[in-house]
C-alpha positions in Angstrom: 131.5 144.4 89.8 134.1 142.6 92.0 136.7 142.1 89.3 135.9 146.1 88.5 137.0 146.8 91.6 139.9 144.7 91.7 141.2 145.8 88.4 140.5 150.0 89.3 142.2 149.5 92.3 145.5 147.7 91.2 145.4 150.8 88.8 145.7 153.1 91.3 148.3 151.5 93.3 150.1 150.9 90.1 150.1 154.4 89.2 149.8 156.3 92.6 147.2 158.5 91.8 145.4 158.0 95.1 146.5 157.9 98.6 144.5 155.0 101.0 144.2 155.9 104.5 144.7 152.4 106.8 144.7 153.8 110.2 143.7 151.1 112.3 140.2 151.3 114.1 139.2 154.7 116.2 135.6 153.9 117.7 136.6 151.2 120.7 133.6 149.1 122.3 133.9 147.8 125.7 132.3 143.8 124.8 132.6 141.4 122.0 129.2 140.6 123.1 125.9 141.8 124.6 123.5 140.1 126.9 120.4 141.8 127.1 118.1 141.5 130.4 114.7 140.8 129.3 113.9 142.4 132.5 116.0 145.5 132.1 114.2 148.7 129.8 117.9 148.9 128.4 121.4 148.1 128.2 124.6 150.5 128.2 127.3 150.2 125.8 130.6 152.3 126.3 132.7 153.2 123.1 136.1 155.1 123.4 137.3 157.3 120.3 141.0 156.3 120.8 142.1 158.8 117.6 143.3 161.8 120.0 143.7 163.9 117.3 140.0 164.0 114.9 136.9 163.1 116.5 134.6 160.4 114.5 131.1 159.6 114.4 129.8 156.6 116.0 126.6 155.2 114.1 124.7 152.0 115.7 121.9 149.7 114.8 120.6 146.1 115.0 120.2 143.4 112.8 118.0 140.4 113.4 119.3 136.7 113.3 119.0 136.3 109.1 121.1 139.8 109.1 118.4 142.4 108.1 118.5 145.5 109.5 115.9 146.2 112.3 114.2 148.8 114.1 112.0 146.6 116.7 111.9 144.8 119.2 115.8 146.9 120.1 117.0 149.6 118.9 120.4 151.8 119.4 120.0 155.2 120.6 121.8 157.2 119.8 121.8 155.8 116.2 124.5 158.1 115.1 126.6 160.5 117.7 129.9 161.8 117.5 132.9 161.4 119.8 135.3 163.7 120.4 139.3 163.2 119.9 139.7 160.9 122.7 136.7 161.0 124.6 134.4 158.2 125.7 130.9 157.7 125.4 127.8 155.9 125.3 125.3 154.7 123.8 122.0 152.6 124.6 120.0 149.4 123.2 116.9 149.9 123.9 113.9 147.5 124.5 110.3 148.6 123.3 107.2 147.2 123.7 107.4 144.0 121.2 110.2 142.7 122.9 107.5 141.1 124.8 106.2 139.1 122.2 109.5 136.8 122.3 110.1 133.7 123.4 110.5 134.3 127.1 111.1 130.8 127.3 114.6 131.2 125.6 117.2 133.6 124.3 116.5 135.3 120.8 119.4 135.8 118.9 120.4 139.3 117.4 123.6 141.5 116.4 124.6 144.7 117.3 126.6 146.8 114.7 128.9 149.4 115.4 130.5 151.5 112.4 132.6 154.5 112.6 132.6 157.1 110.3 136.1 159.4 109.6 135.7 163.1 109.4 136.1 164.2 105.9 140.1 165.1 105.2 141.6 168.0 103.5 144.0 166.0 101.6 143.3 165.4 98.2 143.1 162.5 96.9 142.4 160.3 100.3 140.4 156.9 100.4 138.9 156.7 103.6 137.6 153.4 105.2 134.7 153.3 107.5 135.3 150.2 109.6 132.6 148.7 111.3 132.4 146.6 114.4 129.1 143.1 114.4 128.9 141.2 117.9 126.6 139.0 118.5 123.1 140.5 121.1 121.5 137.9 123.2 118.0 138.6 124.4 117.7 137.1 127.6 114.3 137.4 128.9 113.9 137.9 132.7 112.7 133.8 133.3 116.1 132.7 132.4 118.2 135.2 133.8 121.2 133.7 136.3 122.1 135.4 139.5 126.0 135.3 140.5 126.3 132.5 142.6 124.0 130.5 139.5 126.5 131.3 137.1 129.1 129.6 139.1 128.0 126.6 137.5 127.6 127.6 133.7 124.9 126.3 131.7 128.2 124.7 129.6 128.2 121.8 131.7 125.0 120.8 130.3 125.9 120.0 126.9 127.0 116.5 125.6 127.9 114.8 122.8 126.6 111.9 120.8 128.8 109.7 118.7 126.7 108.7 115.0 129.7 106.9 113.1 132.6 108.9 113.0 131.4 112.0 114.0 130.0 113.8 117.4 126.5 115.5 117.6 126.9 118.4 120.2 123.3 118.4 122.1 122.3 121.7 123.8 119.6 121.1 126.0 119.4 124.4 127.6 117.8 128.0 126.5 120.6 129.6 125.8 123.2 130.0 123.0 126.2 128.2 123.0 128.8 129.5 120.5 131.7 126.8 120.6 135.4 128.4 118.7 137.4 125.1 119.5 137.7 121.4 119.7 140.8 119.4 120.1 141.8 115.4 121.4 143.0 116.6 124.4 144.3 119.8 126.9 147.4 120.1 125.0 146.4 119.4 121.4 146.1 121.6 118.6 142.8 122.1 116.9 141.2 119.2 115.1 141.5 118.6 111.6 137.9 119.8 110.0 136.7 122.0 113.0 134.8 124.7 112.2 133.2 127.5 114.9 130.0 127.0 115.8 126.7 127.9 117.6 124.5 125.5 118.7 120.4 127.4 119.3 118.3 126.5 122.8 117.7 123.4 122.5 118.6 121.9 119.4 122.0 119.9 118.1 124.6 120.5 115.5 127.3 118.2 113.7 131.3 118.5 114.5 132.9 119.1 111.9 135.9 116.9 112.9 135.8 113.2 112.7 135.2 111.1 115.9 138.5 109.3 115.6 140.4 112.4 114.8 138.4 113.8 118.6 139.2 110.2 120.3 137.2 109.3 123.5 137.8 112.4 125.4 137.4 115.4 123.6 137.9 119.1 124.9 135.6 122.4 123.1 136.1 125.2 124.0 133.3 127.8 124.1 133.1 131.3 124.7 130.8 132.7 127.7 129.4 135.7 128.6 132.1 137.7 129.6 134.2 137.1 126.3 136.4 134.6 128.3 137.0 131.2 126.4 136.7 128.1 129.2 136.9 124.8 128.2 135.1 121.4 128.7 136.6 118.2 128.9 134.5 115.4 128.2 134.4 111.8 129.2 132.2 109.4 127.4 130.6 106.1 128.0 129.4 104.3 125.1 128.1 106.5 122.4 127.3 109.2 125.2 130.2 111.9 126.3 129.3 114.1 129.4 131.1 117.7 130.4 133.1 118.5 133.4 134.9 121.9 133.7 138.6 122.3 133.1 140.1 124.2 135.7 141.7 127.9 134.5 145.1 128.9 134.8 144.8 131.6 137.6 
């Protein structure tokens, strides 16, 4: 089916028969992530249509941590709403009953999925693309939930590493998520060789992918927090041990 594709269209760009519409994105979201209050009945999403010209339909929905498509314990509502020619909107996930049946002891992972859908065009001949928008949902039950002045000390801190041979184990200990999109030798290297992204579950413990020696005995990951914002840790390690401290931002 792939190579189908493939070969129909290189035909059409060979012979012109079809025009492709690339416009870039219309259907804006305000987060590359959503925490969701276990205590809260729902959380509010803001999308902008930045086409000021056609208005678009915004269609939203969950999936659950293996990708299928869900309708409980969150849902989007509305699922599907359009949005006029630069206008904003919104648009809410909302908790039901059964969310109460998850661990409330730690966050449940889930995605939120945000597709926009072109109005038809009168030109003929037009391949239109429906792009779609997945960011990752936490479900953050009320037992874990920080106040400000807690998250002044992120849960980050907590992590360490574990040398086994030439390679670091990363050891969350806490109950939430922590996605990790970096790890380098030092402040002012470039990524290691091997690194891949990662996300490391409530309590549990992943592999590096880079080697120990290519890391040396102080390395820095970088991690991405609630807000979107991408602080790092710098760790120091005694032994086969390595402890965080936080890396001061550029203000």
């Amino acid at each position: 089916m792939k190579q189908q594709f493939t070969r129909l269209l290189m035909f059409i760009l060979a012979t012109g028969s079809l025009a492709i519409h690339t416009a870039q994105g219309a259907i804006a979201l305000d987060r590359t992530r959503v925490v969701f209050d276990g205590g809260q009945k729902s959380e509010s999403l803001n999308i902008t249509n930045e086409n000021k010209k056609l208005p678009y339909l915004a269609q939203g929905w969950i999936e659950n941590e293996k990708g299928e498509k869900i309708t409980s314990p969150l849902i989007v509502l509305p699922p599907v709403q359009r949005v006029e020619p630069g206008a904003r909107s919104q648009l809410k996930i909302q908790g039901l009953p059964a969310a109460n049946t998850l661990p409330q002891d730690r966050e449940s992972l889930f995605y939120f999925n945000l597709r926009e859908i072109p109005p038809r065009s009168d030109v003929p001949n037009v391949l239109q693309i429906a792009l779609q928008t997945r960011i990752k949902l936490f479900y953050r039950p009320k037992a874990i939930m920080k106040n400000i002045k807690e998250m002044e000390t992120p849960w980050q801190l907590d992590v360490t590493l574990e040398r086994h041979g030439d390679k670091y184990q990363i050891i969350n200990p806490t109950p939430y998520y922590v996605t990790i999109i970096d790890a380098s030798r030092s402040l002012k290297d470039k990524t290691a060789a091997g690194f891949k992204a990662l996300m490391i579950a409530p309590e549990s413990q992943e592999m590096l992918g880079s080697s120990a020696t290519e890391l040396g005995d102080g390395p820095v990951l970088t991690y991405i927090n609630d807000y979107g914002g991408r602080p790092q840790l710098q760790f120091h390690c005694s032994g086969s041990t390595c402890k965080a401290s936080a890396v001061e931002q550029d203000s």
